[in-house]
C-alpha positions in Angstrom: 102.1 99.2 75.8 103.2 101.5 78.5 105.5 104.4 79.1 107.7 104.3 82.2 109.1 107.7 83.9 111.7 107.9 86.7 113.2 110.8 88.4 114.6 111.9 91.5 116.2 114.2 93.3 118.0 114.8 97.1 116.4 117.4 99.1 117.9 118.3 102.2 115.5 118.0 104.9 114.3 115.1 106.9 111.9 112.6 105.7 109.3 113.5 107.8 109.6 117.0 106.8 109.5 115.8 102.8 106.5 113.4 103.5 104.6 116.2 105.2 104.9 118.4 102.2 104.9 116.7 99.5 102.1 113.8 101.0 99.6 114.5 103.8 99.7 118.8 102.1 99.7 117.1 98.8 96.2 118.9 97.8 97.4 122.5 98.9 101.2 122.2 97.7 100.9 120.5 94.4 99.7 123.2 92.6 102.4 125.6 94.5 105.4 123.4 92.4 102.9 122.7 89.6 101.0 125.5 88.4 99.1 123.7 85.7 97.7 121.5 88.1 94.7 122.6 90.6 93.1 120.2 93.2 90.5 119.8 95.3 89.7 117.2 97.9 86.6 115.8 97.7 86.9 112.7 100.3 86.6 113.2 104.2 89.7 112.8 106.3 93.3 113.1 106.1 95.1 112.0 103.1 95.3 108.4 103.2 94.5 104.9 100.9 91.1 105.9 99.6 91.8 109.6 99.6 89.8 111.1 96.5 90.9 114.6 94.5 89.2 116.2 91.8 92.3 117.2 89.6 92.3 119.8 86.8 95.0 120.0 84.8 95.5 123.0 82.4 99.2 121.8 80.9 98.1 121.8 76.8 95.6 125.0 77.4 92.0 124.1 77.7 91.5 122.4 81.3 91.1 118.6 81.5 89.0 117.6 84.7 89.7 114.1 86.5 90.5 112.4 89.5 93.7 111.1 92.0 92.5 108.0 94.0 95.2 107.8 96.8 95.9 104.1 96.4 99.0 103.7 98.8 100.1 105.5 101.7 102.8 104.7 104.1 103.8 107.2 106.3 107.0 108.7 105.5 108.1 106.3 102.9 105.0 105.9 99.9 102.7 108.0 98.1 100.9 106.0 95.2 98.0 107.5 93.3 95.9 106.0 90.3 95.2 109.4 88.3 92.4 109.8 85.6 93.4 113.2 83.6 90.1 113.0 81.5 90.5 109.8 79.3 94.1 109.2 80.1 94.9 107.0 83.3 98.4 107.4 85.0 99.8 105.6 87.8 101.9 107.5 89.8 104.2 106.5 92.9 106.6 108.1 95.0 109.0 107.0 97.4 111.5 108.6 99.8 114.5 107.3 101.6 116.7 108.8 103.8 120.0 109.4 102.9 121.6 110.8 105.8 119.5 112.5 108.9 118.7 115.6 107.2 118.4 114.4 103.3 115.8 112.6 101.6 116.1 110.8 98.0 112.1 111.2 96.3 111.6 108.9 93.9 109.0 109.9 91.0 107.3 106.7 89.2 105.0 107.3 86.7 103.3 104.7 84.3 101.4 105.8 81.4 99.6 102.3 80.0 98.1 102.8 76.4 101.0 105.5 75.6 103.7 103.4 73.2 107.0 103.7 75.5 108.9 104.6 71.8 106.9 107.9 71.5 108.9 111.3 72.1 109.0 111.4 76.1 110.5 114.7 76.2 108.4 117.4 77.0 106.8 114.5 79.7 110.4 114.3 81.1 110.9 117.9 81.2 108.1 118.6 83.1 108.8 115.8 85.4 112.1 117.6 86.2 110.6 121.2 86.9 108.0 119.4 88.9 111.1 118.1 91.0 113.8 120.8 90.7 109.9 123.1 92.6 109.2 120.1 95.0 112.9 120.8 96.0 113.1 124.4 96.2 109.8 124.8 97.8 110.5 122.7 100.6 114.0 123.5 101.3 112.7 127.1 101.2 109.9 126.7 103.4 111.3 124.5 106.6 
């Protein structure tokens, strides 16, 4: 059993400017378009396969600690992560394409295995989009 999500959105900037924002300033602008979430990177380097984050996410109250494990990475096209939000493993991958010079499709995949893809997905898919409707306006807003 697994649930599947898929979103995306244009934003209209240039994929080097998304994949700068939204990938290698992933640990400092995640929380900016996801305030439930807080990070911390706990691996040496720039973000890259291998890249480890502690990850707290406060989204149903009390804060669940875990981990990202950056698990592909290709510069201005992938982001994949492998996410442990306290018992609950997510699989997370995002790609962008350019669609023109200055406009960039992202691509949200997530993968939730063990969660029945059946069970109400709603308030998953809601904050999917607000996640993407912030990703958008924060970049757009900032370069």
């Amino acid at each position: 059993m697994t649930a599947y999500f898929k979103e995306s959105t244009v934003i209209d900037r240039p994929v080097a400017t998304v994949f700068r924002m939204f990938a290698e300033e992933h640990v400092r602008n995640h929380p900016r378009w996801d305030p439930d979430i807080k990070l911390e990177q706990v691996s040496a380097g720039p973000m890259g396969v291998g890249t480890m984050i502690r990850r707290w996410n406060s989204r149903r109250g009390t804060p669940v600690e875990g981990t990202m494990e950056v698990v592909e990475y290709e510069p201005n096209h992938v982001l994949g992560m492998l996410i442990h939000d306290g018992p609950i493993e997510i699989k997370g991958r995002t790609v962008l394409e350019a669609e023109g010079e200055d406009r960039t499709r992202i691509t949200h995949n997530l993968e939730f295995p063990g969660m029945d893809d059946s069970m109400d997905k709603s308030f998953m898919s809601s904050e999917f989009q607000r996640s993407l409707r912030n990703i958008k306006q924060l970049i757009e807003s900032e370069t």
